[in-house]
VEXGUMAR-263518 format. One line per 3 residues: their letters; for each residue z, x, y of N, C-alpha, C. Coordinates in pm, whole numbers, padded with zeros to 5 digits, always signed. Each point is the difference from the previous one (the first is absolute). Example, Ala and Ser with C-alpha at 12.3 -4.5 7.8 and 13.67 -1.06 7.14 Angstrom:
% VEXGUMAR-263518
AS = +00780:+01319:-00569:+00000:-00089:+00119:+00000:+00090:+00120  -00072:-00035:+00105:+00006:+00082:+00119:+00073:-00077:+00109
//
This chain:
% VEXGUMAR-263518
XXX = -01883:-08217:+00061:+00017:-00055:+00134:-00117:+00044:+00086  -00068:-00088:+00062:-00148:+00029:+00106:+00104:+00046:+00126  -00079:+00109:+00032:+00049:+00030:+00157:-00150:+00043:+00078
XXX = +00012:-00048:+00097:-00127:+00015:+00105:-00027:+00118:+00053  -00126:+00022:-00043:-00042:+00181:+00068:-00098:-00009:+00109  -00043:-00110:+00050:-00079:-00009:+00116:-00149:-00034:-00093
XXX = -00012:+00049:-00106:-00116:-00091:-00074:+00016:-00052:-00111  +00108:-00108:+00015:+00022:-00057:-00146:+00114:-00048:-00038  -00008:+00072:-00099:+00166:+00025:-00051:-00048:+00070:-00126
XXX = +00143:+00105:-00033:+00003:+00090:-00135:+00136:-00017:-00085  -00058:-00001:-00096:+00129:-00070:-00135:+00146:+00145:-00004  +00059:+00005:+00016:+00145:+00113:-00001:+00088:-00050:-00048
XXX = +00026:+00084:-00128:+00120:-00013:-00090:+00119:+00110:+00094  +00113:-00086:+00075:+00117:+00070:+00009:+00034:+00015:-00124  +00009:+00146:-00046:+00101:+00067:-00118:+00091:+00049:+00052
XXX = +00155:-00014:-00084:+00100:+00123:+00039:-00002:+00107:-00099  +00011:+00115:+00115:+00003:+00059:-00040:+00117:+00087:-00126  -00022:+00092:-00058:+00130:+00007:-00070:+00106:+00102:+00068
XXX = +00091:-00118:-00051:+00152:+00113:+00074:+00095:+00028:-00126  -00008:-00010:-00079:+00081:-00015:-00080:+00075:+00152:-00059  -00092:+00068:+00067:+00023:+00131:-00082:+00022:+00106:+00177
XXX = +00169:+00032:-00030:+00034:+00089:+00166:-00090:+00119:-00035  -00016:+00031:-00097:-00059:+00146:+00012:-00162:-00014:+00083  -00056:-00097:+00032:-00130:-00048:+00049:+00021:+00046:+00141
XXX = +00128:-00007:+00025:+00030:+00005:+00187:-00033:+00113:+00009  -00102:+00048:+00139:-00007:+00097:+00080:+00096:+00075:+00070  +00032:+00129:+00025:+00081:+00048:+00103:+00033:-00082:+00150
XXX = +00067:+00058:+00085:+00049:-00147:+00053:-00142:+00006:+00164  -00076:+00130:-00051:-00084:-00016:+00143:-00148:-00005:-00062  -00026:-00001:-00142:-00120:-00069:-00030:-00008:-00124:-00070
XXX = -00102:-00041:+00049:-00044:-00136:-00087:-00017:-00036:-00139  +00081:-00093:-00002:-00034:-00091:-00170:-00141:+00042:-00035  -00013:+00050:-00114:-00178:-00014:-00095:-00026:-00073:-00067
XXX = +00120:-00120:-00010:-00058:-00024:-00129:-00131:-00123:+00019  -00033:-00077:+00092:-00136:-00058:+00003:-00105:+00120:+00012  -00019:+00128:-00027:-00144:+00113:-00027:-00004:-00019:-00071
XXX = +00014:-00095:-00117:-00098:+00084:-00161:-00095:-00108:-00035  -00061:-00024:+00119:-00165:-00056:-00055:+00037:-00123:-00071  +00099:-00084:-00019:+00028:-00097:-00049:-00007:-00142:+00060
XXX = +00042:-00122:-00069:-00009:-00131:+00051:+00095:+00050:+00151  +00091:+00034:+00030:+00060:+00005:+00095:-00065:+00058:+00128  -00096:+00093:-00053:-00086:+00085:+00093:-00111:-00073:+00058
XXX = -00048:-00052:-00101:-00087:-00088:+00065:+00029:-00164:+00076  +00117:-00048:-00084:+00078:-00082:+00109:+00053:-00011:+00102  +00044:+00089:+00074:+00088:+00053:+00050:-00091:+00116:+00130
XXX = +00017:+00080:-00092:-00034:+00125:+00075:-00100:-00003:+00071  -00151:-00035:-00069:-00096:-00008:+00066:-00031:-00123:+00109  +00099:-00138:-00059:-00038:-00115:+00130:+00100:+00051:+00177
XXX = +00055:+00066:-00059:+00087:+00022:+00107:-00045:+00141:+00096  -00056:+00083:-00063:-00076:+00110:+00085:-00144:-00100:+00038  -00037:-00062:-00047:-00123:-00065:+00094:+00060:-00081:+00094
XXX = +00085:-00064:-00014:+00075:-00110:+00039:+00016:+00109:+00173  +00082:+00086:-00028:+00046:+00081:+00130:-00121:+00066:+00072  -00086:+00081:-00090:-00131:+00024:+00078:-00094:-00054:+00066
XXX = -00022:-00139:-00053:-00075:-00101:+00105:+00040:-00106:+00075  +00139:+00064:+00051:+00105:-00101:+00055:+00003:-00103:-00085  +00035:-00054:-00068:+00005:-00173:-00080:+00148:+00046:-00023
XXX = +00086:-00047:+00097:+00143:+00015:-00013:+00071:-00109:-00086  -00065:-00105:+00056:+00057:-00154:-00060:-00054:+00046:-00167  -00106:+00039:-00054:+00081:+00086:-00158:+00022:+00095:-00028
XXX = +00068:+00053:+00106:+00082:+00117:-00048:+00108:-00082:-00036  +00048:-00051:+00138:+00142:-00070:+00014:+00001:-00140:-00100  -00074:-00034:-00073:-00016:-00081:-00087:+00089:+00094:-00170
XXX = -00057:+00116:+00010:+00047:+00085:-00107:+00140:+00044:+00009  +00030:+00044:+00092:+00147:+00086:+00099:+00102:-00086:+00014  -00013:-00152:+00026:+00103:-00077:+00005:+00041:-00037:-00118
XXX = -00079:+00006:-00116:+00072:-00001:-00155:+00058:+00104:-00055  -00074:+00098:+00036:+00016:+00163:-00055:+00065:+00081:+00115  +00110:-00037:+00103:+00012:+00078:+00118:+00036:+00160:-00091
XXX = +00063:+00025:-00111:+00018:+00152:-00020:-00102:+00046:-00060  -00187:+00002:+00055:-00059:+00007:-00070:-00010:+00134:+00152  +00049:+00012:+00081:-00021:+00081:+00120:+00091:+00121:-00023
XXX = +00024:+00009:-00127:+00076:+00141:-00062:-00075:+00067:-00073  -00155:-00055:-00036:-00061:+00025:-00119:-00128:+00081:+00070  -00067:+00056:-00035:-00126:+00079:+00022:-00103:-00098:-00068
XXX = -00121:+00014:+00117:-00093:-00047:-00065:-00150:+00005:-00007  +00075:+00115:+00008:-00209:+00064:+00039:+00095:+00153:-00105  -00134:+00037:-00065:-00006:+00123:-00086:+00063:+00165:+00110
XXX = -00036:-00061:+00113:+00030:+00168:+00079:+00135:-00043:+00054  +00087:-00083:-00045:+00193:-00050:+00028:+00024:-00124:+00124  -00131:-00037:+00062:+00027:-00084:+00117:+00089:-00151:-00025
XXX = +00127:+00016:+00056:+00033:-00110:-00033:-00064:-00141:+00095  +00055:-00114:+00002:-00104:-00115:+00114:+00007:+00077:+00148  +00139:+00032:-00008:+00011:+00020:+00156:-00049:+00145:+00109
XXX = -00053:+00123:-00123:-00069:+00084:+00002:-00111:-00067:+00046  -00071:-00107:-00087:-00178:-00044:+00030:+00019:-00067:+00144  +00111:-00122:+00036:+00041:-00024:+00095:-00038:+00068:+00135
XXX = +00088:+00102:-00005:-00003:+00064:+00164:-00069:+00081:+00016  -00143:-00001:-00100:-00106:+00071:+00061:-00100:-00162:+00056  +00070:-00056:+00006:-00099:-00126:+00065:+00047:-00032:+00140
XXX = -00038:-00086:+00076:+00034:-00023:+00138:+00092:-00141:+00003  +00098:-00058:-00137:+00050:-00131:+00016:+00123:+00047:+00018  +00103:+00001:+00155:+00130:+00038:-00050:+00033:-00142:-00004
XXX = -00026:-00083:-00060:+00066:-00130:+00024:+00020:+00036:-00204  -00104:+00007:-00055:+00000:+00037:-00132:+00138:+00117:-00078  -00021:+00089:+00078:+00090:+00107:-00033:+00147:-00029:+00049
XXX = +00052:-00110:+00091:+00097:-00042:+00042:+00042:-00096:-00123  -00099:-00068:-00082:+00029:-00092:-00097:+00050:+00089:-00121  -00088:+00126:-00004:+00059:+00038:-00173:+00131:+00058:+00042
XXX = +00044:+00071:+00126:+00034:+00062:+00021:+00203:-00110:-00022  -00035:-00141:+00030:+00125:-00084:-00064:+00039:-00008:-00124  -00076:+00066:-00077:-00049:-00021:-00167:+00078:+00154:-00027
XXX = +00038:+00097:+00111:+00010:+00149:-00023:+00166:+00016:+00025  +00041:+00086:-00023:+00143:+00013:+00026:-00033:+00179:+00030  +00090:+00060:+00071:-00063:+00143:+00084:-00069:+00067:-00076
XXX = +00096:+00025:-00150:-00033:+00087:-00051:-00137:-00026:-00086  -00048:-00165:-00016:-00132:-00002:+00006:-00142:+00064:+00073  +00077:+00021:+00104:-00118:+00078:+00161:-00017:+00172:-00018
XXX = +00089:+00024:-00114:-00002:+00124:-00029:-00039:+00076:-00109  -00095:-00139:-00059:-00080:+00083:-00114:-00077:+00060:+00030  -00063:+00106:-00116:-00107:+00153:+00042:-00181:-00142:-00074
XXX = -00091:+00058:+00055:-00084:-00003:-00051:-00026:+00108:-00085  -00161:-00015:-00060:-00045:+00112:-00129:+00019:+00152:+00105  -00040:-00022:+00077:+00013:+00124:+00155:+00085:+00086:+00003
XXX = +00103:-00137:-00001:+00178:+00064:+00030:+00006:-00052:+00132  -00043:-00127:+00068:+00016:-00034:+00106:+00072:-00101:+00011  +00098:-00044:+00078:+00056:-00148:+00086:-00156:-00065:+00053
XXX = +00094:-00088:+00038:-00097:-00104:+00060:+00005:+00042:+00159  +00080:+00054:+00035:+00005:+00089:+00189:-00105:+00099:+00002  -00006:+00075:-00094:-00126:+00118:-00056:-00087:-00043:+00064
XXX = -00037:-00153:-00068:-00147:-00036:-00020:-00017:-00046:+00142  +00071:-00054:+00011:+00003:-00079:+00159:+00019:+00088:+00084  +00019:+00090:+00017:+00030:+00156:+00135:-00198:+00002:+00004
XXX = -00006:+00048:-00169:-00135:-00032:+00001:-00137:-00041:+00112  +00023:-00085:-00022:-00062:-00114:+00002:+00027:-00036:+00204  +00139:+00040:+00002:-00004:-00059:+00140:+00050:-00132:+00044
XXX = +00023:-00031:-00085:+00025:-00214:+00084:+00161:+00028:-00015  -00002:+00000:+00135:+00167:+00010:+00058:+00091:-00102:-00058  -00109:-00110:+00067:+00095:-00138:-00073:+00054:-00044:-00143
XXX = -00065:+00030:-00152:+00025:+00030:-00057:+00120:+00087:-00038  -00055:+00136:+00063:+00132:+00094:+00001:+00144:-00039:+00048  -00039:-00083:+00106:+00163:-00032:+00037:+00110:-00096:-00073
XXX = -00115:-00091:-00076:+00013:-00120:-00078:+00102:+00052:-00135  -00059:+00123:-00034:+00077:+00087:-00076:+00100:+00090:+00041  +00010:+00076:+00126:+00137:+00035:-00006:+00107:-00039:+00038
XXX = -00066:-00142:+00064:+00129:-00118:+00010:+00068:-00057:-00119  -00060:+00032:-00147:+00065:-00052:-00080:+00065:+00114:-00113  -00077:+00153:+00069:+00033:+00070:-00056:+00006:+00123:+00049
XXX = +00117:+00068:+00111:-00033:+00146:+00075:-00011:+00081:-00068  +00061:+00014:-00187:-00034:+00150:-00031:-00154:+00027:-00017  -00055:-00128:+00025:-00185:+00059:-00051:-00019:+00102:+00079
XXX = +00059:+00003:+00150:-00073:+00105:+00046:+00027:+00148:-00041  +00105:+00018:-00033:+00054:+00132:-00105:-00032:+00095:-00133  -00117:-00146:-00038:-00015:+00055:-00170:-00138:+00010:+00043
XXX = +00009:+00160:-00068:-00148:+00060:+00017:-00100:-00094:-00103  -00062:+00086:-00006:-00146:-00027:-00101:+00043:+00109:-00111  -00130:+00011:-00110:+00042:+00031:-00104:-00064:+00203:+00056
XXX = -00019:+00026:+00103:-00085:+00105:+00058:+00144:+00018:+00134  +00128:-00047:-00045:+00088:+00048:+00104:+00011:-00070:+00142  -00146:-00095:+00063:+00009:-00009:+00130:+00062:-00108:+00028
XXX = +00043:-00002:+00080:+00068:-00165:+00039:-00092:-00079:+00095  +00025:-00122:-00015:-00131:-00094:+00081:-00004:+00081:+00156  +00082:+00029:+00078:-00023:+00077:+00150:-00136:+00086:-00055
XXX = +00047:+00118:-00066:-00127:+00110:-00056:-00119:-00085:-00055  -00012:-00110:-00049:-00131:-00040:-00030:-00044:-00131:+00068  +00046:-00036:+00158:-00047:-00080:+00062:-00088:+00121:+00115
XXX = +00125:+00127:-00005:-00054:+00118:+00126:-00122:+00075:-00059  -00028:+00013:-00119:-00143:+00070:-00081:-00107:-00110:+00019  +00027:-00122:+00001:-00096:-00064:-00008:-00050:-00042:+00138
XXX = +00111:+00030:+00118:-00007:+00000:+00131:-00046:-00147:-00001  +00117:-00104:-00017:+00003:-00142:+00051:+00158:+00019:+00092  -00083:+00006:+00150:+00081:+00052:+00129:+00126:-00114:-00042
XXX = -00029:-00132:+00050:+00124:-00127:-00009:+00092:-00006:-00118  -00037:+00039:-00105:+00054:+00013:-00141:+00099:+00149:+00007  -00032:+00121:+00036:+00069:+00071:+00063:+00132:-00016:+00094
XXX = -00051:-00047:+00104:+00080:-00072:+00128:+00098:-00053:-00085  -00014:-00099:-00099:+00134:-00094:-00009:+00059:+00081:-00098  -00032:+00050:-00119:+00057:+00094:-00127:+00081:+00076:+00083
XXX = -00067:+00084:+00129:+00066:+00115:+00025:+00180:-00064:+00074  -00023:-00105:+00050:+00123:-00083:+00097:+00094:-00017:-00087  -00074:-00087:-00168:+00039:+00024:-00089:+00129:-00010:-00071
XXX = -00077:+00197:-00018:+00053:+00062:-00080:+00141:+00084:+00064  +00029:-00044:+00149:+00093:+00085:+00013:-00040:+00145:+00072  -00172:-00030:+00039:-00037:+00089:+00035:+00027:+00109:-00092
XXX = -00050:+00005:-00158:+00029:+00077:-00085:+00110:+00113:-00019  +00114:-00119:+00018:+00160:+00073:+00012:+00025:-00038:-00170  -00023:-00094:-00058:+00068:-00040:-00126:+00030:+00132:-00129
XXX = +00098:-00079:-00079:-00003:+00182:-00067:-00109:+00034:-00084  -00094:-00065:-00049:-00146:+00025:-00036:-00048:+00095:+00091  +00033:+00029:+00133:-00106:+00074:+00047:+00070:+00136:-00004
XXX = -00150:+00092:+00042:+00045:+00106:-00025:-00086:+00120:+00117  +00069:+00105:+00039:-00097:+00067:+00113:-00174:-00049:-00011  -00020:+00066:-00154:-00125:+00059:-00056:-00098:-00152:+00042
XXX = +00030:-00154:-00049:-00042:-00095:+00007:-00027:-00062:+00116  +00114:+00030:+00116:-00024:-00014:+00134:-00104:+00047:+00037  +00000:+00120:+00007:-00097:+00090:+00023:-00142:-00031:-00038
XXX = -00005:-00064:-00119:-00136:-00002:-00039:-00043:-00130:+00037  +00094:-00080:+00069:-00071:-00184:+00066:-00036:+00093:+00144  +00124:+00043:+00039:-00051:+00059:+00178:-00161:+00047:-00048
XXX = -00039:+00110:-00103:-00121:+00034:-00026:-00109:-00108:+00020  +00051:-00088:-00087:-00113:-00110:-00023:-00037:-00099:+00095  +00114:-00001:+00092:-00057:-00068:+00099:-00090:+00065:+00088
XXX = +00015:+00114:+00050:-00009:+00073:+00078:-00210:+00039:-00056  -00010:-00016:-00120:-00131:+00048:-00089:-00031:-00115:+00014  +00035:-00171:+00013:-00077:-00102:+00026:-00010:-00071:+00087
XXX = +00040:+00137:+00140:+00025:-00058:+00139:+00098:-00055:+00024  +00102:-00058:-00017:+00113:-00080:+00070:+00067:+00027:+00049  -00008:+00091:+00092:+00042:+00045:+00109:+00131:-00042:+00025
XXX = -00045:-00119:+00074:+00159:-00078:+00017:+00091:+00021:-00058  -00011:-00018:-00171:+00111:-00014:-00072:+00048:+00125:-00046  -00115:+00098:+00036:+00066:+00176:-00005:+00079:+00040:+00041
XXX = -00035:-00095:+00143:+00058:+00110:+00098:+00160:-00106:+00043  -00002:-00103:-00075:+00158:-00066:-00030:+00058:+00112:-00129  -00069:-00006:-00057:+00078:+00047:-00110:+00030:+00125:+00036
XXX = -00079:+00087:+00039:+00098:+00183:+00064:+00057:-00038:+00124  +00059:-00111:+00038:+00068:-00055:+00144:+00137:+00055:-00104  +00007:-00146:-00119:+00084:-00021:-00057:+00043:+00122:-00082
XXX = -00078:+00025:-00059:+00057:+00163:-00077:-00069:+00116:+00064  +00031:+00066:+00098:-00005:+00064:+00072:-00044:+00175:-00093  +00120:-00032:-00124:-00079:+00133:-00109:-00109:+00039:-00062
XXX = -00070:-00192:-00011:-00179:+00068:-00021:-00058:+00033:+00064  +00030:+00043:+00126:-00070:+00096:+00073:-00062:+00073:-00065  +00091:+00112:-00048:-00043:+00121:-00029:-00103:-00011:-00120
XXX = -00108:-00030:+00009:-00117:-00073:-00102:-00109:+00084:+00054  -00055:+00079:-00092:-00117:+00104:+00022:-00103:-00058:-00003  -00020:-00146:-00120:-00092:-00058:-00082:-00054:-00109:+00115
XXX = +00112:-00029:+00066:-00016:-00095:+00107:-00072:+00062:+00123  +00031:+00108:-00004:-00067:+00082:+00174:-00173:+00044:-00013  -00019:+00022:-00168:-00111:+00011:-00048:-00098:-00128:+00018
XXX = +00081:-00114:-00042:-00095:-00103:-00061:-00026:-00025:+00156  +00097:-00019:+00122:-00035:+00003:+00125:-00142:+00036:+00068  +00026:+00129:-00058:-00076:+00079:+00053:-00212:-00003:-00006
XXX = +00006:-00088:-00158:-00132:-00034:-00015:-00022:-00131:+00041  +00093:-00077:+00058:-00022:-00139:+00030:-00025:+00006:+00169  -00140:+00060:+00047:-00038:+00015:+00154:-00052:-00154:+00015
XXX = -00032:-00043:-00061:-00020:-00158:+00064:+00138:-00081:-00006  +00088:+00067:-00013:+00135:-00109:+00007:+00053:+00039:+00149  -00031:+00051:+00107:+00086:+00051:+00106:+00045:-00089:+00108
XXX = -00101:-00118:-00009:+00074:-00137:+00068:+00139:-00014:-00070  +00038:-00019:-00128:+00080:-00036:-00027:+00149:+00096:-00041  -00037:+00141:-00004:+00049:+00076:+00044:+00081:+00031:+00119
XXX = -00033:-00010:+00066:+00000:-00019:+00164:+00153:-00132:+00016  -00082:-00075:-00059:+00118:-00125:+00006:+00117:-00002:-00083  -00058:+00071:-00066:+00130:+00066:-00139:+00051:+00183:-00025
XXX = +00079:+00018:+00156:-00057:+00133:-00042:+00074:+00114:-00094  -00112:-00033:-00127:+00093:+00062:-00100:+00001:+00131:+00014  -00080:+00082:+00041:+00008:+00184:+00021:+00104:-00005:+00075
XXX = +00068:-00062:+00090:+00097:+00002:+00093:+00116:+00023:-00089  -00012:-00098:-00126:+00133:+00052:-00079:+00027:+00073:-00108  -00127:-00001:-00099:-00025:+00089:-00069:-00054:+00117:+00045
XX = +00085:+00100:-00088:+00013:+00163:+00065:+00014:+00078:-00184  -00059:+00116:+00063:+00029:+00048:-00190:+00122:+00082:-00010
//
């Protein structure tokens, strides 16, 4: 079947893949392997569809996906990325809204090779919109850490993407859920606080009033003399005390 790549067209054998054998199935939060082994399927399959998503050419992705919709259970890149992993590191949420009909929750909750969700990547990364696209179809993403323990809040606040913060933190319950834990609180209040966000610091020791008592926090303060505008407007020494 010819499908159009913007110069041409390229010949793609849809193969199915094999199911025949349950023992092939993955645990229920990683991805199918069985298109990795360098085979007709890999190269049918696997490789038109990671180009397909990387240079936007959706119309063949979605050329592949509407025959194969459970092909969005499967990994397809060697380091575990399933489509919707390659997906929401791109800027189409119109795209990621499409596989995302193709997904049922517990689809949204596969690990990459990482040990990441697809919220991981996207805390990441920053594009709110995306993010929301997903926990509208799925709230526990924001709960399940990474394969390093953090949950998307902790790795939108390390990477200090302020708006991506803002909404995780509203969230999450303001990190009430039973995932959380003193120690983890503690270490987003840190991280914001180490990538400036003031604002959302100084909500978050509003709201939990016990990370105050943060030594690490009065320190990191303390070398940040070009932050005192925002200090001032946030005044966190006012509430943190050792």
């Amino acid at each position: 079947m010819n499908i159009p790549n913007g110069n041409g067209h390229h010949q793609i054998n849809i193969v199915n893949a094999s199911h025949s054998q349950p023992s092939q199935l993955s645990p229920s939060n990683i991805p199918r392997r069985d298109l990795l082994d360098g085979g007709e399927n890999y190269k049918a399959i696997c490789v038109p569809l990671y180009k397909a998503i990387t240079t936007n050419d959706f119309e063949a992705a979605k050329f592949i996906l509407d025959k194969r919709p459970e092909l969005v259970q499967f990994s397809i890149t060697e380091s575990g990325e399933t489509i919707i992993h390659v997906a929401v590191l791109g800027k189409s949420c119109l795209f990621v809204k499409y596989l995302m009909s193709l997904m049922t929750k517990k689809d949204l909750e596969l690990l990459n090779g990482n040990g990441e969700t697809t919220l991981c990547l996207v805390a990441r990364t920053g594009n709110v919109e995306i993010a929301k696209t997903l926990v509208e179809k799925n709230e526990g993403l924001i709960d399940i850490p990474n394969s390093q323990g953090k949950m998307p809040f902790q790795v939108a606040a390390l990477y200090g993407r302020h708006d991506m913060v803002e909404y995780l933190y509203s969230s999450s319950q303001k990190m009430n859920g039973q995932f959380w834990t003193h120690q983890n609180r503690s270490s987003v209040f840190e991280n914001c606080v180490e990538a400036n966000l003031f604002d959302v610091a100084f909500q978050i020791v509003s709201d939990l009033p016990e990370l105050a008592i943060n030594r690490s926090v009065l320190r990191s303060l303390a070398r940040k003399t070009h932050a005192c505008l925002p200090i001032k407007r946030y005044p966190l020494y006012e509430v943190i005390y050792f």
